[in-house]
MIVORO-511061 format. One record per residue (C-alpha): residue number from 0; x negated, y, z negated; residue in three letters. Coordinates in steps of 0.05 Angstrom, whole numbers. Layout:
BEGIN
(r NUM, (X, Y, Z), 'ALA')
...
***
This chain:
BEGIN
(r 0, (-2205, 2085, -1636), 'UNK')
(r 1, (-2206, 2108, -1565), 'UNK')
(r 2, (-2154, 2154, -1530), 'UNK')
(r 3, (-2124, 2092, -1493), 'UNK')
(r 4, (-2116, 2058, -1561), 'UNK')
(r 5, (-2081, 2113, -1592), 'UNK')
(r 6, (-2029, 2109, -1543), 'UNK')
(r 7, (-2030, 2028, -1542), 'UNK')
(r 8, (-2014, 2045, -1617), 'UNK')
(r 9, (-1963, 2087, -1613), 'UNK')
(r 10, (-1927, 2043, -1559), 'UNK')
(r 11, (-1917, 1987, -1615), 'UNK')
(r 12, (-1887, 2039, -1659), 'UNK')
(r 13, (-1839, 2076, -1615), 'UNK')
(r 14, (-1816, 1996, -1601), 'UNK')
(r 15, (-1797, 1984, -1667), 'UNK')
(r 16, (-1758, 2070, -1676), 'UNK')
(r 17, (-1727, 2038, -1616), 'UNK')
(r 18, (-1704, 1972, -1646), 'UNK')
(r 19, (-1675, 2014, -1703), 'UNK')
(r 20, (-1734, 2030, -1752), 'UNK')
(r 21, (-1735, 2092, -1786), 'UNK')
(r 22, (-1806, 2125, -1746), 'UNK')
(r 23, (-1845, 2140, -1821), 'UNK')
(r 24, (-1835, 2069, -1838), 'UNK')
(r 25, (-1860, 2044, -1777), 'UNK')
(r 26, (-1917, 2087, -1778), 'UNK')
(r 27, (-1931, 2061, -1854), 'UNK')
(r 28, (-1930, 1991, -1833), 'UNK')
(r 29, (-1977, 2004, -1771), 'UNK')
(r 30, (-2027, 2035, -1820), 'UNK')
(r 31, (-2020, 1974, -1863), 'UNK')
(r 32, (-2045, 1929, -1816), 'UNK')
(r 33, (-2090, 1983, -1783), 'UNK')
(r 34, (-2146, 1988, -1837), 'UNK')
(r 35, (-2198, 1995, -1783), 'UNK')
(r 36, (-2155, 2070, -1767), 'UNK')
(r 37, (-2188, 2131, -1785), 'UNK')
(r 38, (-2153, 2194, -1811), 'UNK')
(r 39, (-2161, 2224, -1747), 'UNK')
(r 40, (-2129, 2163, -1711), 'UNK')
(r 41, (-2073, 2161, -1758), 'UNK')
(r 42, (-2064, 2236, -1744), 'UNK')
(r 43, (-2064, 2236, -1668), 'UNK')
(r 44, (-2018, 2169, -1661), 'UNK')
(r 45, (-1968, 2212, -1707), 'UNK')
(r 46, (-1978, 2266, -1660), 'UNK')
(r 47, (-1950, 2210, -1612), 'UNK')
(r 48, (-1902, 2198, -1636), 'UNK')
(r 49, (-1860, 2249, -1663), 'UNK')
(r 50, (-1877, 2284, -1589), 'UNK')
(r 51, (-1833, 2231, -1566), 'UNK')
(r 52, (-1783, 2231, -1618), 'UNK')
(r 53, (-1770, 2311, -1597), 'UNK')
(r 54, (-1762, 2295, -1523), 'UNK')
(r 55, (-1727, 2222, -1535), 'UNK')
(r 56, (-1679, 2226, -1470), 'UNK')
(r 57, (-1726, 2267, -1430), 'UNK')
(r 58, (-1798, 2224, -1429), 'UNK')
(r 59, (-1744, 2160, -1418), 'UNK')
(r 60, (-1720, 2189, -1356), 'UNK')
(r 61, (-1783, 2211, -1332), 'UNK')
(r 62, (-1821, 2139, -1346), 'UNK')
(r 63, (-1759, 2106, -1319), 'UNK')
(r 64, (-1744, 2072, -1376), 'UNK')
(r 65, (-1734, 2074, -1458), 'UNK')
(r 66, (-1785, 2020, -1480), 'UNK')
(r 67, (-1838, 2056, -1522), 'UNK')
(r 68, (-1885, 2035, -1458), 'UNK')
(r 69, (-1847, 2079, -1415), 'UNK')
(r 70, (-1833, 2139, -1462), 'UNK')
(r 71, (-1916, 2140, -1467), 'UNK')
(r 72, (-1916, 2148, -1393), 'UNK')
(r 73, (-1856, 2200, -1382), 'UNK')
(r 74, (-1890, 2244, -1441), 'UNK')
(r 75, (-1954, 2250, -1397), 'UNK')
(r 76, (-1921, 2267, -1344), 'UNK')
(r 77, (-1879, 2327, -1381), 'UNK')
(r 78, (-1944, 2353, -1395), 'UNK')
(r 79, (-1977, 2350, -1331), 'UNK')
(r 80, (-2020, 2295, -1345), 'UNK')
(r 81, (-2038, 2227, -1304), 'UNK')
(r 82, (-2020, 2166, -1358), 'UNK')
(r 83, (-2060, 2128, -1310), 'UNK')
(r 84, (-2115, 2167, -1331), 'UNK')
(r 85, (-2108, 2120, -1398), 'UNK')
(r 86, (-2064, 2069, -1384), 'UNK')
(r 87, (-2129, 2023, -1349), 'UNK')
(r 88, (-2127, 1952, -1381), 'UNK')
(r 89, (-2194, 1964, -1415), 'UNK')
(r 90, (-2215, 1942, -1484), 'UNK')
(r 91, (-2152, 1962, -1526), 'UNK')
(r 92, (-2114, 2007, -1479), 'UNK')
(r 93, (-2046, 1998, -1446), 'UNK')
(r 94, (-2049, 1950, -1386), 'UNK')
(r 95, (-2059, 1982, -1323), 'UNK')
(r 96, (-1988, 2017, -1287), 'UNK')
(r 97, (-1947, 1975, -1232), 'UNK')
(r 98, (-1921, 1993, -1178), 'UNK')
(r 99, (-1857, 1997, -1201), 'UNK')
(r 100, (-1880, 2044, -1261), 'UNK')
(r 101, (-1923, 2094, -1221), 'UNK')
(r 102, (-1856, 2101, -1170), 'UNK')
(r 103, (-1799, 2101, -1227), 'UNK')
(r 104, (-1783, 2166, -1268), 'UNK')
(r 105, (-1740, 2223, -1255), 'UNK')
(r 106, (-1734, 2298, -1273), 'UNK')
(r 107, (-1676, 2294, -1331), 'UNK')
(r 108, (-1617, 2340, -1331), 'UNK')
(r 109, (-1561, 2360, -1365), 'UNK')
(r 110, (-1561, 2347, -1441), 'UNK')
(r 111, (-1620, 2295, -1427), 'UNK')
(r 112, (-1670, 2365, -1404), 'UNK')
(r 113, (-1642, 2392, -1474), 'UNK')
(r 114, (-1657, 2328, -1512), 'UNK')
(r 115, (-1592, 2329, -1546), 'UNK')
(r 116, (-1549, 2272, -1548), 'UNK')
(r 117, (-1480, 2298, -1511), 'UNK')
(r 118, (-1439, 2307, -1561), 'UNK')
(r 119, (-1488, 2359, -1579), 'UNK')
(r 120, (-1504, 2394, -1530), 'UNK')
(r 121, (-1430, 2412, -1518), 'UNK')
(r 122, (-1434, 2448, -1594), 'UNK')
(r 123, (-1494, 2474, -1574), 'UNK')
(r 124, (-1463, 2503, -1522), 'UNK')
(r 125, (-1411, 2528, -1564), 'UNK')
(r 126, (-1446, 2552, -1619), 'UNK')
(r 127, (-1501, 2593, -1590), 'UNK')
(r 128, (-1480, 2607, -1520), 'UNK')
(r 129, (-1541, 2650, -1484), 'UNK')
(r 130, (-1586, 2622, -1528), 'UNK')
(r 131, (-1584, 2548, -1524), 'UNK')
(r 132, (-1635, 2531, -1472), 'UNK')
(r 133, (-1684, 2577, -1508), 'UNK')
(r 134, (-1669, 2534, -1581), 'UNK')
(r 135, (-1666, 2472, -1546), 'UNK')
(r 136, (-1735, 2473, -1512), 'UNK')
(r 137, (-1763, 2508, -1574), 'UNK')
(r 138, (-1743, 2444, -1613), 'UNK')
(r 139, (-1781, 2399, -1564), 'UNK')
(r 140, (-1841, 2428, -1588), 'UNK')
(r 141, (-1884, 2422, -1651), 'UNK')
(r 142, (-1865, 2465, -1708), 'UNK')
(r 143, (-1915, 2522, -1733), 'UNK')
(r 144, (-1951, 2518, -1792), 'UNK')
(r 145, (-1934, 2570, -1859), 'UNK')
(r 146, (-1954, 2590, -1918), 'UNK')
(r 147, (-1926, 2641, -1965), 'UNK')
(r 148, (-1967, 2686, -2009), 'UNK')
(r 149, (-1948, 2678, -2077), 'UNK')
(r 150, (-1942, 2739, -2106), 'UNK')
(r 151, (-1942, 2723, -2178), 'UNK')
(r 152, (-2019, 2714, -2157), 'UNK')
(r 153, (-2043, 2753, -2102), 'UNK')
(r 154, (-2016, 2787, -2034), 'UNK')
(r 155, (-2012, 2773, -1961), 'UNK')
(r 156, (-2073, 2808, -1936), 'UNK')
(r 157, (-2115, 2776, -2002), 'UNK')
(r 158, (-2092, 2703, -1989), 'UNK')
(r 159, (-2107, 2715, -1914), 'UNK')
(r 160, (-2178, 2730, -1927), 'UNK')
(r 161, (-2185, 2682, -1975), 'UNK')
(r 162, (-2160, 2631, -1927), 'UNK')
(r 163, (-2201, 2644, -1881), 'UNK')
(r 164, (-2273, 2642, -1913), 'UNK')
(r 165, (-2239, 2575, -1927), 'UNK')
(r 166, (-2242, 2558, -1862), 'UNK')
(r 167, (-2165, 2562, -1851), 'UNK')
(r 168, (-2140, 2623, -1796), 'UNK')
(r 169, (-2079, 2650, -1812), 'UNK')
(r 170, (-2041, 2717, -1778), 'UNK')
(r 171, (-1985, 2743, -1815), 'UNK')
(r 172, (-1912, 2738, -1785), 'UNK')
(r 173, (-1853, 2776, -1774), 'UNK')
(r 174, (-1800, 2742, -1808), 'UNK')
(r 175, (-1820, 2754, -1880), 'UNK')
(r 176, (-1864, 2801, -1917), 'UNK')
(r 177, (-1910, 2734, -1947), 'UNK')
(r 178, (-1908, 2696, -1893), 'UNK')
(r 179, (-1965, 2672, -1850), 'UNK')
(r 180, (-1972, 2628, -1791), 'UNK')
(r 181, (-2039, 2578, -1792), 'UNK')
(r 182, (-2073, 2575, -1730), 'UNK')
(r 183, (-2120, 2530, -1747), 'UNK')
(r 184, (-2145, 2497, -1803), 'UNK')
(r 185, (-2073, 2467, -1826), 'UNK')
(r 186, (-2091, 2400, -1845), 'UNK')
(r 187, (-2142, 2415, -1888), 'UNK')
(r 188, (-2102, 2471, -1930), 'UNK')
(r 189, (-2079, 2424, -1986), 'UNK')
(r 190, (-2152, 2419, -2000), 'UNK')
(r 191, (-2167, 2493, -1999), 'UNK')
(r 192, (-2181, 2528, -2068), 'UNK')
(r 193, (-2134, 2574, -2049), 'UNK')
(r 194, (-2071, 2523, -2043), 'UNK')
(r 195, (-2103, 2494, -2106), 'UNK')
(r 196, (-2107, 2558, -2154), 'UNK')
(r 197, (-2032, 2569, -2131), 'UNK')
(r 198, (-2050, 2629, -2084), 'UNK')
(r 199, (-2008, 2605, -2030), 'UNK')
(r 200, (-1944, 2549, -2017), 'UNK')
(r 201, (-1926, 2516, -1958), 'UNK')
(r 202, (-1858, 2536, -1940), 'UNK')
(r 203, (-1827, 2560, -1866), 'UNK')
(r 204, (-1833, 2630, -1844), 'UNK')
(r 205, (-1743, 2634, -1838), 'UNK')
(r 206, (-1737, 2600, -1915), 'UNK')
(r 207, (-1789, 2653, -1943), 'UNK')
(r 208, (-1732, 2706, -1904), 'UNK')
(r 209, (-1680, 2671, -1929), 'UNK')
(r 210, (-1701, 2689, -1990), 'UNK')
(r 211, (-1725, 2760, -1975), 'UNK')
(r 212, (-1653, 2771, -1960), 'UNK')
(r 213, (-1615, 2766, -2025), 'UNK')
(r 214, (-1588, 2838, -2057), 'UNK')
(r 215, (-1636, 2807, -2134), 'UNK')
(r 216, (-1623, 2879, -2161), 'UNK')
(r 217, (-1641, 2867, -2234), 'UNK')
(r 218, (-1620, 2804, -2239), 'UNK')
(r 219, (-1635, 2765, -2303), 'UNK')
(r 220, (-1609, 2693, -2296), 'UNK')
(r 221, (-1613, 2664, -2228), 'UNK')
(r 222, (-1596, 2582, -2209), 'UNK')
(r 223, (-1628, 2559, -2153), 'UNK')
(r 224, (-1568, 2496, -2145), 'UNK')
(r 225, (-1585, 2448, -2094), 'UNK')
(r 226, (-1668, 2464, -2107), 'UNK')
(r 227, (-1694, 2390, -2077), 'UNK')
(r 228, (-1774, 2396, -2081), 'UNK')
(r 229, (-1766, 2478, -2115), 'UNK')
(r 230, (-1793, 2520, -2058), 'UNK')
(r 231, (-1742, 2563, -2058), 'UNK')
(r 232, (-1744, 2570, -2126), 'UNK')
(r 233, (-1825, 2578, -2134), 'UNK')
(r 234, (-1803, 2643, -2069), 'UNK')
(r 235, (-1747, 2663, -2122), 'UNK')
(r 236, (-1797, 2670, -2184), 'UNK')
(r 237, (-1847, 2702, -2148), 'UNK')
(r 238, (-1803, 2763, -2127), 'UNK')
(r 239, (-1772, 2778, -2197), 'UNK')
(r 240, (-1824, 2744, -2252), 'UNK')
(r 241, (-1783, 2762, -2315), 'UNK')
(r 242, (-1721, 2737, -2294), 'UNK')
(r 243, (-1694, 2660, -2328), 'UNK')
(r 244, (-1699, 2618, -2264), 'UNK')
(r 245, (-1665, 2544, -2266), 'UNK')
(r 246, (-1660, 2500, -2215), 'UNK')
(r 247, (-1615, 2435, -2208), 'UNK')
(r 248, (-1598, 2382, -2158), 'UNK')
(r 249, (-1555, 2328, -2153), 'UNK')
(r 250, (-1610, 2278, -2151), 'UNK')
(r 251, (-1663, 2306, -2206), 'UNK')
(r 252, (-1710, 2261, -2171), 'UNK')
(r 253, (-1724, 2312, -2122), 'UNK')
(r 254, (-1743, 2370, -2171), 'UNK')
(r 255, (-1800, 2311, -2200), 'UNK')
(r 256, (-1867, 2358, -2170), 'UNK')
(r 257, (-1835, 2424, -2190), 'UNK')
(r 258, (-1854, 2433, -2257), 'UNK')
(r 259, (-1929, 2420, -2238), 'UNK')
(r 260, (-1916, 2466, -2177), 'UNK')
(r 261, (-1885, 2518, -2223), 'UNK')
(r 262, (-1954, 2508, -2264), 'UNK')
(r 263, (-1999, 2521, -2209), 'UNK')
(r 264, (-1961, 2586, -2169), 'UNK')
(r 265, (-1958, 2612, -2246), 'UNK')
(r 266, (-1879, 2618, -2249), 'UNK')
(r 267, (-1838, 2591, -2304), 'UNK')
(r 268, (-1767, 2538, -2271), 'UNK')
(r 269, (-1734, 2506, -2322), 'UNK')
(r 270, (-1697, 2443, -2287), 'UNK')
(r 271, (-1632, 2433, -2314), 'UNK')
(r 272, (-1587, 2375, -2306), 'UNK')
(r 273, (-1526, 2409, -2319), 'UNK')
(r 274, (-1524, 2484, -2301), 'UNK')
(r 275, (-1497, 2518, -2354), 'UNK')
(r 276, (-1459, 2595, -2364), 'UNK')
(r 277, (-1455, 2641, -2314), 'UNK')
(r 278, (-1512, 2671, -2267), 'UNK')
(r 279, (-1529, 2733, -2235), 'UNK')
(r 280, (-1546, 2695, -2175), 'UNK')
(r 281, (-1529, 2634, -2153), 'UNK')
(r 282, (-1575, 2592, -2096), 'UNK')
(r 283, (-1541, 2544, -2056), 'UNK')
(r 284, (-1583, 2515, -2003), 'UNK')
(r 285, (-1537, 2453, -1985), 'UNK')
(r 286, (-1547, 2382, -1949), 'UNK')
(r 287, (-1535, 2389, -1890), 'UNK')
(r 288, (-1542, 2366, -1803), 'UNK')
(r 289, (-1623, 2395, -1813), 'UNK')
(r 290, (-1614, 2413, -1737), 'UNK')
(r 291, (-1656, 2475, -1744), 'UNK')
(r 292, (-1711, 2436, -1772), 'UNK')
(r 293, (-1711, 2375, -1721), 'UNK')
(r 294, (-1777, 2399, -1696), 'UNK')
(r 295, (-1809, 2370, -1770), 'UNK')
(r 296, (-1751, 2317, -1773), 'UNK')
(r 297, (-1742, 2300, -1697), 'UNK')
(r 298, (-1706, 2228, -1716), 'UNK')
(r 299, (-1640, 2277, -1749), 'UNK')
(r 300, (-1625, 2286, -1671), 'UNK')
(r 301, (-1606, 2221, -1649), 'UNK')
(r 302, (-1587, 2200, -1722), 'UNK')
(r 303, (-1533, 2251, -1724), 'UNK')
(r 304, (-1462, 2234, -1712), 'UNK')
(r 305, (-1399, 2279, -1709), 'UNK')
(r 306, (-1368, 2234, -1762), 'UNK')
(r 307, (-1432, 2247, -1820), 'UNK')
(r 308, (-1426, 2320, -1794), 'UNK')
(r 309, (-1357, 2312, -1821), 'UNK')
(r 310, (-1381, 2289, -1885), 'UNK')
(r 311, (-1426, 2339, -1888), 'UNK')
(r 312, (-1374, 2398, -1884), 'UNK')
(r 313, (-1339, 2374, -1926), 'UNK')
(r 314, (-1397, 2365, -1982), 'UNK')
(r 315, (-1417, 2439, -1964), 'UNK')
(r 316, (-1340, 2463, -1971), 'UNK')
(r 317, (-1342, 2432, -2045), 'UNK')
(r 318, (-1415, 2450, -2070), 'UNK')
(r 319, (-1387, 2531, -2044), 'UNK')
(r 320, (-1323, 2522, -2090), 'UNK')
(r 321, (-1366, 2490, -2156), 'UNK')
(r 322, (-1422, 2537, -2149), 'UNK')
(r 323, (-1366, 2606, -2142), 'UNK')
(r 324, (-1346, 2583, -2216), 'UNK')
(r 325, (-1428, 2587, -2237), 'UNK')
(r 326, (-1436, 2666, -2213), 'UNK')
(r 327, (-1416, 2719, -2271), 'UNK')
(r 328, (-1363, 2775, -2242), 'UNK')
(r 329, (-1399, 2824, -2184), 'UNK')
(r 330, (-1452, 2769, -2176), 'UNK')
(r 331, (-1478, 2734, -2115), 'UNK')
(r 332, (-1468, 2658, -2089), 'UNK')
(r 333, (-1521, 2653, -2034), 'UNK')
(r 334, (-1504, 2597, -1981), 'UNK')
(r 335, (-1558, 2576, -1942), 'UNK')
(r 336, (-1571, 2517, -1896), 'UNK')
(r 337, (-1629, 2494, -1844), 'UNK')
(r 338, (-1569, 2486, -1790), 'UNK')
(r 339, (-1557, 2520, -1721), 'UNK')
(r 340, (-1477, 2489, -1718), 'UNK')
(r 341, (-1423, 2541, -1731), 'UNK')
(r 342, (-1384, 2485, -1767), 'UNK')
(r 343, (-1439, 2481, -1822), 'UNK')
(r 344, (-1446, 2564, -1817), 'UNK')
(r 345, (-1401, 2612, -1803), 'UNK')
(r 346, (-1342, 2571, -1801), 'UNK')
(r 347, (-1355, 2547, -1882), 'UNK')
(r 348, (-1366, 2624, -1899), 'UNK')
(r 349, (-1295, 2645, -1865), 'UNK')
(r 350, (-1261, 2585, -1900), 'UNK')
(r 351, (-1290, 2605, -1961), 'UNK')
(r 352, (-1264, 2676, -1950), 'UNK')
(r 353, (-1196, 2654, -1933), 'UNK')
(r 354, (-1184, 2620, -1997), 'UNK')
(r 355, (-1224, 2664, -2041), 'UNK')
(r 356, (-1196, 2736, -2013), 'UNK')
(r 357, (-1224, 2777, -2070), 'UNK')
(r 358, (-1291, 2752, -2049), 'UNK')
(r 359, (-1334, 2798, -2005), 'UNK')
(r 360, (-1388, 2780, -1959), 'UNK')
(r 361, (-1457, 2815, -1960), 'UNK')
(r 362, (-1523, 2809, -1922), 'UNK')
(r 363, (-1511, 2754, -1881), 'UNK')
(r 364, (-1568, 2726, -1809), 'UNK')
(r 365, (-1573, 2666, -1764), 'UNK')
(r 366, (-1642, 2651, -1757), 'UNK')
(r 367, (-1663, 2609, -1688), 'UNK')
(r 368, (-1720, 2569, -1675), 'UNK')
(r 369, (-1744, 2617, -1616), 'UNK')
(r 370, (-1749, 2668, -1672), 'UNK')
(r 371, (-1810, 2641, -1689), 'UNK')
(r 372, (-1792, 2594, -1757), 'UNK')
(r 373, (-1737, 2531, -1769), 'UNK')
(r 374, (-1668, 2546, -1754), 'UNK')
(r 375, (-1637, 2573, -1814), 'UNK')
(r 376, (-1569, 2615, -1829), 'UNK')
(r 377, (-1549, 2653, -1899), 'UNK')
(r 378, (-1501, 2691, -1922), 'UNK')
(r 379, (-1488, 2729, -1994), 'UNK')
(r 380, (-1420, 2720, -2018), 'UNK')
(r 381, (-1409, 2781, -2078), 'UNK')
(r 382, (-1361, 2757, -2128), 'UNK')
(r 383, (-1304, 2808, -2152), 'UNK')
(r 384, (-1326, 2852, -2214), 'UNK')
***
């Protein structure tokens, strides 16, 4: 396929997100009926298309409009580029521009230069004062590429060489001690030896500090609660090896890949459907808005309303209480979530405080987009002795 028809492509898509189609089934169906598509197409109309799923209200404004025709042309123009350049007519491009096209378009404002929805921006606002222009723009862009070292198998430094005669350049980041950025090479890493001998995971640069974080101390028994696909819990067995690790999740369907995860990074996760006892430590990465990940998942931005945020409070407020009855006396309960909003941070720990006074809290960070990873916060709640 040419340029042109990449975009002609991803125009037909972005119609159907904007008729109400979730974007990865759209995509699916296009490639259905696309057999003539190359891997390479496939990749670059994705590219597409999640570029204009980050700047929804923005590439709208400036193509003067919100068919996916118009969102094609306001995304060239955010990035300096001419769409009459490929919008010609020819073979399978878009048709040529009107009049009207080349003259419509203006520079967005407000919450629309943020690409938030209103009602977000205002908690943005809120929430991280100084910094929300800088976490806003950051999550109009792509999101970096990581993989962790796994350390039941080798080291940073080792995996990075390895990598690299792989044909994969990595340079190691700041956020975590096993965490390194891919500067090229990413989509071939699931086919590297290294990613298949279990040398290294894929897993964000703030997740692998998230787990850096917790006070493990000689813990023994540690429940990794809402685990989804384990990478937490793979992070978790690689830092203390002879420790019992289990992990659960409220739909076991999620945990399916980790025991043949577990296999290859060389750790041992028993999946449990029912946690069981009491536990040194006690993981709780709950559901929740995914705001600091909307770079990967840009569709959670306009999806998002304040009354699911609701439910999802109020899902986090009762996985905190269950999961304080799981952690044995002086213990830790680990909250974590991939959310910049105060209402699904800070605002949980200090209600969980107030009604658990004998509670203490313990290392405790907001990570932001602009510091380099997703958008994640944690804090480590120590249960009375």
């Amino acid at each position: 396929m040419t340029p042109a028809a990449r975009v002609q492509a991803a125009i037909e898509i972005l119609d159907r997100v904007q008729a109400g189609e979730a974007a990865e089934k759209a995509l699916t169906s296009w490639g259905r009926r696309a057999r003539f598509a190359g891997s390479k197409d496939r990749a670059a109309i994705r590219d597409h298309v999640f570029d204009v799923l980050r700047m929804w209200r923005s590439t709208a404004a400036l193509g003067g409009g919100e068919t996916g025709r118009a969102r094609m042309i306001g995304l060239f123009r955010a990035h300096g580029q001419d769409p009459a350049e490929l919008f010609t007519g020819q073979g399978h491009a878009p048709m040529a521009m009107t009049d009207v096209e080349v003259a419509a378009g203006d520079a967005p404002d407000g919450a629309a230069a943020l690409d938030l929805p209103d009602w977000l921006a205002a908690r943005f606002a809120e929430d991280l004062g100084e910094r929300t222009h800088e976490t806003a723009e950051a999550l109009r862009t792509r999101a970096p590429v990581f993989v962790r070292a796994n350390l039941l198998k080798t080291d940073r430094e080792k995996a990075r060489a390895r990598l690299a005669e792989e044909g994969v350049e990595t340079v190691p980041h700041a956020l975590a001690e096993t965490a390194l950025e891919v500067t090229s090479g990413a989509r071939g890493l699931i086919r590297t030896d290294s990613f298949t001998d279990g040398w290294i995971e894929l897993q964000d640069a703030a997740s692998q500090a998230v787990v850096e974080m917790i006070p493990l101390g000689d813990a023994t028994r540690i429940l990794d609660y809402c685990a989804g696909g384990g990478g937490k819990s793979l992070a978790l067995a690689a830092r203390v090896p002879k420790a019992e690790l289990f992990a659960h999740d409220a739909d076991p369907g999620r945990m399916s890949d980790l025991p043949k995860r577990a296999l290859r990074a060389g750790a041992t996760v028993t999946c449990v459907a029912k946690p069981k006892g009491v536990y040194d430590i006690v993981m709780a990465d709950v559901p929740c808005s995914g705001s600091g990940a909307w770079r990967r998942a840009p569709e959670g931005k306009w999806r998002l309303t304040e009354a699911r945020l609701a439910e999802l409070t109020d899902i986090q407020a009762h996985i905190l209480t269950t999961c304080a009855k799981l952690v044995r006396p002086g213990g830790a309960l680990v909250y974590a979530t991939c959310s910049l909003l105060r209402a699904e941070n800070e605002a949980q720990i200090d209600a969980f405080l107030a009604s658990h006074s004998d509670w203490r809290i313990g290392p405790n960070r907001r990570f932001l987009p602009s510091d380099g990873g997703d958008g994640f916060y944690a804090a480590c709640l120590i249960a009375p002795d």
